[in-house]
C-alpha positions as CSV (number, residue, x, y, z in Angstrom):
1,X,0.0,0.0,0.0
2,X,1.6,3.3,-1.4
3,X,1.9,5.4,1.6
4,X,0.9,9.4,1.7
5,X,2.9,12.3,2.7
6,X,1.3,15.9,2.9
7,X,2.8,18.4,0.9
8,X,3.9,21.4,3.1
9,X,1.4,24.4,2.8
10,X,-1.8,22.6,1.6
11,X,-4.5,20.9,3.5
12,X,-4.7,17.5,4.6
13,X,-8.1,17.2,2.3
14,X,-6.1,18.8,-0.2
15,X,-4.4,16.9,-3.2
16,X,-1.6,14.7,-2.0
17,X,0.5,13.1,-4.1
18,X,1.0,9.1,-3.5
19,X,4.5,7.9,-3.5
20,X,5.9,4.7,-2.9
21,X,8.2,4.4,0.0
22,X,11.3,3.6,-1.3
23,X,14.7,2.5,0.2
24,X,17.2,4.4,-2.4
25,X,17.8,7.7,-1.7
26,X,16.1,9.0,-4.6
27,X,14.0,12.2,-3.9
28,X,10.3,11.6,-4.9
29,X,9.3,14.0,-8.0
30,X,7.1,16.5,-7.5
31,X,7.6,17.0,-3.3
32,X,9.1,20.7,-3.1
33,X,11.7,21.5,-0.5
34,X,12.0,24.0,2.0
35,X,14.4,26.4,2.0
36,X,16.8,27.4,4.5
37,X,16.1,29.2,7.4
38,X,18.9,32.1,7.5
39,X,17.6,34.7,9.8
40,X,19.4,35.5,12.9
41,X,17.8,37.2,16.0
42,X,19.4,40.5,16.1
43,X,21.1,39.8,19.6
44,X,22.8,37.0,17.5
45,X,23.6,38.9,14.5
46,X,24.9,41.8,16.2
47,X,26.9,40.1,19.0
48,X,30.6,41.7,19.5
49,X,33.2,40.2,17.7
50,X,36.1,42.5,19.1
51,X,37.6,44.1,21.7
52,X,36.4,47.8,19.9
53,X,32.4,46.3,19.5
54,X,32.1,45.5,23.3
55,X,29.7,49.1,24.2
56,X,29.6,50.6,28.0
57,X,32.4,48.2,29.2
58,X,35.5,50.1,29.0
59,X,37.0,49.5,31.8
60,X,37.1,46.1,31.2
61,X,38.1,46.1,27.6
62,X,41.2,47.8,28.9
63,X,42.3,46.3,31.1
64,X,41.9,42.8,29.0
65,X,44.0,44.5,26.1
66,X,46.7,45.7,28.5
67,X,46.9,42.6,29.8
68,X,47.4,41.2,26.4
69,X,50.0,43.5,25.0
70,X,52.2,43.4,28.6
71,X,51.9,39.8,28.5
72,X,50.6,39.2,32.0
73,X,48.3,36.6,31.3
74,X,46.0,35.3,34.5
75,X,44.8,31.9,34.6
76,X,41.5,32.6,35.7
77,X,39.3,35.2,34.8
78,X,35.9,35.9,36.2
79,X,33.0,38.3,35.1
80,X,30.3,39.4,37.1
81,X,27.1,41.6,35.4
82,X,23.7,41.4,34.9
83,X,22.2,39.6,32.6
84,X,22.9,40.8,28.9
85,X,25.6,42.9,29.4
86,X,28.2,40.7,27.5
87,X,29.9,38.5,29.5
88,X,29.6,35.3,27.2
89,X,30.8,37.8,24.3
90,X,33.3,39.5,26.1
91,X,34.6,35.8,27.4
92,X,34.7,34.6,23.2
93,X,36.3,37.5,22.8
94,X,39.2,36.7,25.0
95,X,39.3,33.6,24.0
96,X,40.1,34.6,20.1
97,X,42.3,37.2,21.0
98,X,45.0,34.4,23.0
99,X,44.3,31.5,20.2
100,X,44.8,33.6,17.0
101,X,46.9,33.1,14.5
102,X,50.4,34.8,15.9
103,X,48.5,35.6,19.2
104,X,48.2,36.2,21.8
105,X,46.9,40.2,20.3
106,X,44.6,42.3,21.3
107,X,44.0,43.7,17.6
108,X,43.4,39.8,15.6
109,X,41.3,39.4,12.5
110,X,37.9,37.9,13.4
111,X,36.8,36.6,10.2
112,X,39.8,34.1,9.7
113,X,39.1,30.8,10.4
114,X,40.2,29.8,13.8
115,X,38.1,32.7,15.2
116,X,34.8,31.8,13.5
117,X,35.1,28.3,15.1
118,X,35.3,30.1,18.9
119,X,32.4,32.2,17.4
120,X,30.1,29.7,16.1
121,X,31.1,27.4,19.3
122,X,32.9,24.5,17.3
123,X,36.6,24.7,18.5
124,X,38.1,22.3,20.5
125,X,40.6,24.6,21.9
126,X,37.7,26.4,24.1
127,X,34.8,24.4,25.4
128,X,31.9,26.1,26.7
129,X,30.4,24.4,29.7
130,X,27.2,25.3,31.3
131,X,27.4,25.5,35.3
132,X,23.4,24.9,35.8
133,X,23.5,21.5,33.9
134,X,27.0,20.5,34.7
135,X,27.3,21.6,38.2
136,X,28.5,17.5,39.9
137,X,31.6,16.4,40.9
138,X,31.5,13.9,38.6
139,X,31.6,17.0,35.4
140,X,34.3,18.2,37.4
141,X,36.5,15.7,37.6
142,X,36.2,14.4,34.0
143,X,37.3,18.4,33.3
144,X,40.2,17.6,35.3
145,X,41.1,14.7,33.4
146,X,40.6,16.7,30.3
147,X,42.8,19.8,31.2
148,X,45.9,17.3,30.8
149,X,45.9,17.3,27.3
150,X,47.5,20.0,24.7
151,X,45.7,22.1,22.3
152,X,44.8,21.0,19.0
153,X,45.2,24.2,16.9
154,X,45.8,27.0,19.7
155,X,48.1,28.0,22.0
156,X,46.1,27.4,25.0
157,X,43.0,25.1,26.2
158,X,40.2,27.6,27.4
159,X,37.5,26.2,29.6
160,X,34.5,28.7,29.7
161,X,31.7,27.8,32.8
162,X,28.8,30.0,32.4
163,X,26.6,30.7,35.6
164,X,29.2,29.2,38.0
165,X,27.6,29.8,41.1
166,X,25.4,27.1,40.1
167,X,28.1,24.6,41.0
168,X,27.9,23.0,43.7
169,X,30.4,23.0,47.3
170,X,31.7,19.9,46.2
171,X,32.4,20.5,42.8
172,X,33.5,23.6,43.6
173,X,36.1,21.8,46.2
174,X,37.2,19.9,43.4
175,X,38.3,22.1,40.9
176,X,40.2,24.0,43.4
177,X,43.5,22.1,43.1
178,X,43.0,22.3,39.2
179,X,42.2,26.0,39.6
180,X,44.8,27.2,41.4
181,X,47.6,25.0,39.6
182,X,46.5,24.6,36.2
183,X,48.8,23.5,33.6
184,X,50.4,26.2,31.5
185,X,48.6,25.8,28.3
186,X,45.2,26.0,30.5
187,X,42.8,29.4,31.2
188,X,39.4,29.4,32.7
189,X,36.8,31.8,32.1
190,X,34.2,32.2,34.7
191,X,30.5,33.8,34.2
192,X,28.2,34.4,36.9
193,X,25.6,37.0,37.8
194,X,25.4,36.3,41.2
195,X,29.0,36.5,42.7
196,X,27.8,36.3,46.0
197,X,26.9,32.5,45.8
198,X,30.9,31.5,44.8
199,X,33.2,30.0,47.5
200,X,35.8,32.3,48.4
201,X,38.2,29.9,47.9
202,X,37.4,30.2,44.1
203,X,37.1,34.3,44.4
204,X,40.3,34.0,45.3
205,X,42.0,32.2,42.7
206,X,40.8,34.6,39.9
207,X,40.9,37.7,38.6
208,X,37.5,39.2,39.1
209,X,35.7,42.1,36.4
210,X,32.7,43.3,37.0
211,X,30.5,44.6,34.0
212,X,27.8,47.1,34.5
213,X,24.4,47.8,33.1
214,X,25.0,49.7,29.8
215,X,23.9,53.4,29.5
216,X,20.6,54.3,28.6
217,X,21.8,56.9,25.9
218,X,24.6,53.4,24.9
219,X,21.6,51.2,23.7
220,X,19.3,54.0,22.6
221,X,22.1,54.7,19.9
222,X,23.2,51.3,19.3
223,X,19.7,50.5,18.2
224,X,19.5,53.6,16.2
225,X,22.2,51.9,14.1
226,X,20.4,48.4,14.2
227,X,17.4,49.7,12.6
228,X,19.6,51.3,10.2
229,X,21.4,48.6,8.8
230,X,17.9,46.8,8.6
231,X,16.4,49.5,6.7
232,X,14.0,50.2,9.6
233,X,12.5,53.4,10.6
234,X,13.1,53.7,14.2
235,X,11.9,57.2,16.0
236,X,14.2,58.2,18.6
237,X,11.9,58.5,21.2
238,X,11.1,54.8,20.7
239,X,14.5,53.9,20.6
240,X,15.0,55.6,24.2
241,X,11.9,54.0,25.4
242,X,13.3,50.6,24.4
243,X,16.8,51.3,26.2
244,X,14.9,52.3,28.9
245,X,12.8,49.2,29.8
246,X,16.0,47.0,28.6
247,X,17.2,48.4,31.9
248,X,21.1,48.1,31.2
249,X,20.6,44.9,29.1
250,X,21.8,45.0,25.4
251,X,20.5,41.8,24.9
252,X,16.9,42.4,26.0
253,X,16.5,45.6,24.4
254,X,17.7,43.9,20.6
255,X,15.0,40.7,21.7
256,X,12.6,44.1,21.8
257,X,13.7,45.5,18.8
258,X,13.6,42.4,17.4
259,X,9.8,41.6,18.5
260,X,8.6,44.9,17.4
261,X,9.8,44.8,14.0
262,X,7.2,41.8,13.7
263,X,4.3,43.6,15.1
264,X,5.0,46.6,13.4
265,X,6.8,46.8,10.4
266,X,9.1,48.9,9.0
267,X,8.3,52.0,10.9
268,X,8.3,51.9,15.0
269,X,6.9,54.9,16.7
270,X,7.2,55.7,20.6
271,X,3.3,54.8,20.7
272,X,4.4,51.1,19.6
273,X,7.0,50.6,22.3
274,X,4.4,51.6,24.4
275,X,1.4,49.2,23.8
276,X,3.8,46.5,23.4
277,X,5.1,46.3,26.8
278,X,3.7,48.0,28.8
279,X,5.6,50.3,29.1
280,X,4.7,54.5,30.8
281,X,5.8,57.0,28.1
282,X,7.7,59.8,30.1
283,X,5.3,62.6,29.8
284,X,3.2,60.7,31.6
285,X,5.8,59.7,34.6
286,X,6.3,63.7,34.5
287,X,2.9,64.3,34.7
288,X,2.4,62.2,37.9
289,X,5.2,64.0,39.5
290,X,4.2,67.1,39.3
291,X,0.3,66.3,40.6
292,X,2.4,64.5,43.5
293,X,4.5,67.6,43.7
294,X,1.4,69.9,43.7
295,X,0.0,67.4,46.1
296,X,-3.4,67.2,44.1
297,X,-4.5,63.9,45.3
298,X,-7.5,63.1,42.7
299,X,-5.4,64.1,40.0
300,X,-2.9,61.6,41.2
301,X,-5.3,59.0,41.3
302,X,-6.9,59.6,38.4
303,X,-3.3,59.0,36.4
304,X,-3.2,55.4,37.7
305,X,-6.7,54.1,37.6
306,X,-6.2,55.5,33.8
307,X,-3.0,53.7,33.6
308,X,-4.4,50.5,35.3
309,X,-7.2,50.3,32.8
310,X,-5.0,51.0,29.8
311,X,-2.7,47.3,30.6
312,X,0.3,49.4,31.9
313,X,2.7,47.9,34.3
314,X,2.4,49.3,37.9
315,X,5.3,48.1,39.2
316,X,7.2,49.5,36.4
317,X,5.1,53.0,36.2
318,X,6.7,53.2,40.2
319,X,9.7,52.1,39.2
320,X,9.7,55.5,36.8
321,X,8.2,57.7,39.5
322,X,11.2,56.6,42.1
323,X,13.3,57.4,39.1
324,X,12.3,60.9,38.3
325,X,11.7,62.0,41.8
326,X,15.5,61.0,42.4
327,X,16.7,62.8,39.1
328,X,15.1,65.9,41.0
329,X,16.9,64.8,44.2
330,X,19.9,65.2,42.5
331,X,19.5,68.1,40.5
332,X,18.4,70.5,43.6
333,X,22.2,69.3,45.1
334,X,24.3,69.1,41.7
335,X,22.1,71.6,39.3
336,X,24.2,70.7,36.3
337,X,22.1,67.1,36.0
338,X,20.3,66.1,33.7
339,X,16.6,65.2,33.8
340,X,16.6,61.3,33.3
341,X,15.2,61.8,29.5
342,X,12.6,64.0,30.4
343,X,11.8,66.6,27.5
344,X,13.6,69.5,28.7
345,X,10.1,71.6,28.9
346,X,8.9,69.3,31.1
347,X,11.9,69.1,33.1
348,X,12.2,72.4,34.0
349,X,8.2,72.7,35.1
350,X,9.2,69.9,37.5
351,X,12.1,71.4,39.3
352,X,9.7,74.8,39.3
353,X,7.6,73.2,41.2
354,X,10.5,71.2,43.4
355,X,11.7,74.4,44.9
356,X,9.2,74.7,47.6
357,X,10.6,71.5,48.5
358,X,14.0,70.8,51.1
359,X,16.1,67.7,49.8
360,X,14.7,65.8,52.9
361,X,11.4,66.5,51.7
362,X,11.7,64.7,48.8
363,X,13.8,61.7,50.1
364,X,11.1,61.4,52.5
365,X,8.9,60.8,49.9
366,X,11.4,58.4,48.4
367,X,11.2,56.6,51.2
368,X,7.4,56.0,50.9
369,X,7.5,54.8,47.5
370,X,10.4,52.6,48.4
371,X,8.4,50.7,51.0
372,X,5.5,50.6,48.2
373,X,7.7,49.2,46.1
374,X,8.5,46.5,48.2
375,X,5.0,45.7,49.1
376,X,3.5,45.6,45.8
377,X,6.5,43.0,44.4
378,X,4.4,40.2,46.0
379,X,0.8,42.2,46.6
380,X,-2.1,40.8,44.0
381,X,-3.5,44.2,44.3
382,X,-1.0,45.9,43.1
383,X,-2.9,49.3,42.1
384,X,-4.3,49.4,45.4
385,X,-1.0,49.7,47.1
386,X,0.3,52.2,44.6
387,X,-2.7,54.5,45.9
388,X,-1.8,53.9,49.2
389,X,1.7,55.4,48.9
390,X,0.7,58.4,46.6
391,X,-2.2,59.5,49.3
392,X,1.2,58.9,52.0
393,X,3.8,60.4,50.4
394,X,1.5,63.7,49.8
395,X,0.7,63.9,53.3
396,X,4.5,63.6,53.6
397,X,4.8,66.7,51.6
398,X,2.3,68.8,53.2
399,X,3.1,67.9,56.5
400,X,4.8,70.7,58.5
401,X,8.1,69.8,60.6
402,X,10.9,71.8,63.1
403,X,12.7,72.6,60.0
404,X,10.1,74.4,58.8
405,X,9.7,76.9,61.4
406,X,13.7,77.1,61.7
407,X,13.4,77.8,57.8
408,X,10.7,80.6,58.5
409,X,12.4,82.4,61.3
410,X,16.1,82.4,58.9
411,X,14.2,83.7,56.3
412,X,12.2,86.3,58.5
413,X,16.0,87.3,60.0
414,X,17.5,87.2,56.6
415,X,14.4,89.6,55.4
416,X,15.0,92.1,57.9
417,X,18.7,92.0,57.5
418,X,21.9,93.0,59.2
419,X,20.8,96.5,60.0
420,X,17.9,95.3,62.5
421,X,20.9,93.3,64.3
422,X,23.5,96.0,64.1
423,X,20.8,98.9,65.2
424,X,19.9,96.5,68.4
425,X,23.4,96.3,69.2
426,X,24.3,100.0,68.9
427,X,21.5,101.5,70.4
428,X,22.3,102.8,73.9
429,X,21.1,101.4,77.2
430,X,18.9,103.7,78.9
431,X,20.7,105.2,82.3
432,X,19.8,103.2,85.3
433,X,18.9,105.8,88.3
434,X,20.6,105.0,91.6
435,X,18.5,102.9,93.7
436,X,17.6,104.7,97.3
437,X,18.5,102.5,100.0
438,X,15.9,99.9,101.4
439,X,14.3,101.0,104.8
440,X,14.0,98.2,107.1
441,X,10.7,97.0,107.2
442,X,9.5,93.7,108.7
443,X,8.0,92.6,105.2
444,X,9.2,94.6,102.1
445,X,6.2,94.9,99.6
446,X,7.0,93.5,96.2
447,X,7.8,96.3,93.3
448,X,7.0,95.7,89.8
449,X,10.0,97.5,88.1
450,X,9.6,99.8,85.0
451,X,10.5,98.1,81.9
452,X,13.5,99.6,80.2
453,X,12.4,101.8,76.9
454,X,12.3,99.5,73.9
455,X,15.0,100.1,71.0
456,X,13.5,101.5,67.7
457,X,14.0,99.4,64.8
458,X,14.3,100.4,61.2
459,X,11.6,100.2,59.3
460,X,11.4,96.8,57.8
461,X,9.6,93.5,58.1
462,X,9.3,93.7,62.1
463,X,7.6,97.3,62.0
464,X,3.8,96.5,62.1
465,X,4.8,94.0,64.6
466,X,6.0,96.1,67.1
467,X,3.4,98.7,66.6
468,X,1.2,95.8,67.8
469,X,3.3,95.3,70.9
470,X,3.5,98.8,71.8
471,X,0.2,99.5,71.4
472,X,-0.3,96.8,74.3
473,X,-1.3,97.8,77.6
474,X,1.0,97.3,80.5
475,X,0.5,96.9,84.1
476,X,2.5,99.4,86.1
477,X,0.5,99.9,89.1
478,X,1.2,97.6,92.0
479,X,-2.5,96.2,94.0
480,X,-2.9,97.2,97.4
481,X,-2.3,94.9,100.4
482,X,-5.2,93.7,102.1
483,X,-6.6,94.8,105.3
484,X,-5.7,92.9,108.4
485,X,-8.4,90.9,109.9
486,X,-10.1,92.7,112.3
487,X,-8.8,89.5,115.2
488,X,-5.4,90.6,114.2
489,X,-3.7,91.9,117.4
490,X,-1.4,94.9,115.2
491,X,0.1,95.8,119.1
492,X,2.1,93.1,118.7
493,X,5.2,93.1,116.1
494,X,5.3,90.4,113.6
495,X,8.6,88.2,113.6
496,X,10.7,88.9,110.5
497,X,10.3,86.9,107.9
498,X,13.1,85.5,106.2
499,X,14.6,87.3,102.7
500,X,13.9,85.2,99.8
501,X,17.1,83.9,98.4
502,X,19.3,86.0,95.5
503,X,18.2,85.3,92.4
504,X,20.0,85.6,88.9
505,X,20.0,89.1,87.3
506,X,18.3,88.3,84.2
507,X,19.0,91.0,81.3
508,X,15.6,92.7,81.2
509,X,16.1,93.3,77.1
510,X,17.0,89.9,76.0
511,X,13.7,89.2,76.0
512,X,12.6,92.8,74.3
513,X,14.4,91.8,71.1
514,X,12.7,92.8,68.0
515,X,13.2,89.1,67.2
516,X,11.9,87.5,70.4
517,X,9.2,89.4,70.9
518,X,8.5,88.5,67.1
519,X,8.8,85.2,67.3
520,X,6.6,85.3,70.4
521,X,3.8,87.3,68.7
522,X,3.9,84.6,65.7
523,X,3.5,81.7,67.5
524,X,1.3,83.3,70.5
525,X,3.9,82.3,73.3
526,X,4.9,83.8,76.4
527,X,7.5,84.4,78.7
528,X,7.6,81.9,82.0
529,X,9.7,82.9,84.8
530,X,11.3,80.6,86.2
């Protein structure tokens, strides 16, 4: 019985041709063949092939080509990044530049043979080893079985372990001999994104660099020249939107690139970036900054129910709140920052509105969305936690602290200026008359003294305010005793009684400064003797 094979792209009612199975190799007539896939994911296509493609890691490619050109060569090399910020690349890299042809050289030719095979992943000189799936003793010592034999093409036998913190103690333990004594023709390359899960027994034995998330402005240009190789129409405000969601990754943001060329087209806008994932375009993240800044709570509100019902990301819409309140963190202590990609306009409404606001102010706020941060990572209600901090951190605004007053009473001083100071300082005490001498009497009557005549002060910010205090009455006249009860036998002398102890002279105008006394009138206070 002739058996039936479906030809690609029709239906399986369609017409199907019958062939008879055959054990030659002949090709049946008439079946057409596919042909080959040759598209490459732009993270693929575009992956660094030198030391002068690696972008936002300078420090490293320095120090690597240094290396190579002084000849002082480590065995063991480690780099720590985040995900997407070429490690694996910048490990290949390495690994062409010691097994070229006359190497080691930091400048080699990547397109001759020996360097497409490290490339593609096909040389036996450098074997790349995953630490996730290969992470037993038992990998581990067949690697150091392995490490015994020479090169076949290159000068040196390069072992590459990607994710090595996924090893485990005891494999760890067991390439520590091989690590730290490796035969001269041997190099290991470590990768790992979490460092902090390595032995230090292995940190130890290697020489550790550490890549870091790549520049917004790095990735937003990069992609810019992606799109046009492509022939792709890429806006620049979707090409910063893009690096900014990548968050420091190359990779992700080229998987994004990559993913909105097949929902769009030829032509990506700002708007496409946006309904694709997610993301809060910054007008918006400026928008809700400066409702939180004018601490109009229903405007507030109304942004993120808006955003919640439009499919936007919460957690990342925070994320880009934290961000720009920080960017105006920094700019009221270093005013030559920039604005964290805000259109400038915008930017400079914000920090219009920031300068009613102390640094503390805002990191106060900071604060707030920090702990809502934290909360909504594992919250199911996200949006509702998100309200919660923006109601909090404008009643963290608006509240009113003991900085404020100090602020208002420097700014009340500095309003009235140096002369108010210098006037009180100059103005001359009025003469004290001689005091006659105290008659003996068995029970001296207490005396209200006359309070000294106030200075003038110029006329300034304080002069309706001490009008007010002038116009004041004061009590000058001192009550009569009472009577004696009529029992009272006045024949008889009363025994003495007994001086009240000295008290401390107290300067009578300390406490008739123009600034007391305004200070005093402001906040209603009085004067307590003590």
């Amino acid at each position: 019985m002739a058996a039936s094979y479906g030809i690609p792209g029709s239906s399986q009612s369609g017409n199907c041709q019958k062939i008879s199975p055959k054990l030659g190799h002949d090709k049946p007539a008439g079946i057409p063949t596919l042909a080959p896939v040759s598209y490459q994911v732009f993270a693929r296509k575009y992956r660094p092939k030198t030391f002068d493609d690696v972008l936002g890691q300078d420090h490293v490619v320095r120090t690597l080509r240094n290396a190579i050109a002084q000849k002082r060569l480590a065995h063991a090399y480690l780099f720590v990044g985040p995900r997407g910020t070429g490690k694996t690349s910048t490990a290949r890299i390495l690994a062409k530049a010691l097994n070229c042809t006359q190497g080691p050289k930091a400048d080699f030719d990547p397109d001759e043979d020996v360097c497409i095979e490290i490339a593609e992943g096909r040389s036996l000189d450098v074997l790349e080893i995953d630490g996730a799936s290969n992470n037993g003793v038992e990998q581990v010592r067949d690697l150091r079985e392995s490490v015994r034999f020479a090169p076949a093409r290159g000068q040196f036998k390069i072992y590459y372990i990607d994710e090595v913190h996924m090893l485990s103690n005891a494999a760890f333990n067991a390439l520590l001999k091989t690590l730290e004594e490796p035969p001269p023709h041997v190099k290991f390359i470590f990768a790992t994104t979490e460092a902090n899960k390595i032995l230090p027994t292995i940190l130890s034995r290697c020489q550790r660099f550490d890549l870091r998330p790549i520049p917004t402005e790095t990735i937003a240009k990069h992609l810019l020249h992606i799109a046009g190789n492509e022939g792709i129409t890429l806006d620049p405000t979707a090409a910063w939107a893009i690096a900014k969601g990548a968050d420091g990754g190359m990779r992700d943001a080229q998987s994004m690139l990559d993913q909105l060329v097949a929902f769009c087209g030829d032509h990506i806008t700002e708007e496409n970036v946006l309904d694709v994932f997610g993301f809060t375009s910054r007008e918006k993240v400026a928008r809700l900054t400066a409702t939180l800044l004018d601490r109009e709570t229903p405007a507030a509100l109304s942004l993120i129910q808006k955003e919640a019902e439009s499919g936007r990301e919460l957690s990342q819409l925070l994320g880009e709140l934290i961000g720009c309140l920080r960017a105006l963190l920094v700019a009221k202590l270093d005013p030559s920052a920039d604005g964290e990609g805000i259109p400038s306009e915008l930017w400079q409404q914000l920090l219009g509105l920031a300068e009613d606001y102390a640094p503390d102010r805002i990191l106060a706020a900071i604060d707030v969305f920090a702990d809502t941060e934290g909360r909504m990572k594992w919250a199911t209600n996200k949006r509702l936690h998100f309200e919660l901090g923006i109601i909090k951190a404008i009643q963290v605004l608006a509240e009113v602290r003991i900085t404020d007053v100090i602020k208002v009473l420097t700014k009340a001083a500095d309003h009235c200026g140096t002369d108010l100071r210098s006037a009180t300082a100059a103005a001359p005490s009025p003469p004290r008359e001689a005091a006659p001498p105290a008659e003996e009497v068995p029970a001296p009557a207490a005396v209200v003294p006359e309070p000294a005549p106030r200075p003038k002060s110029p006329a300034g910010g304080f002069a309706a305010l001490e009008s007010m205090i002038e116009e004041a009455p004061e009590v000058t006249e001192v009550p009569p005793e009472p009577e004696p009860p009529p029992w009272k036998d006045e024949s008889k002398p009363e025994p003495a009684a007994p001086a009240p102890p000295p008290q401390p002279a107290v300067e009578e105008t300390f406490y008739q400064d123009p600034l007391i006394e305004s200070a005093l009138e402001k906040f209603k206070g009085k004067v307590v003797s003590g």
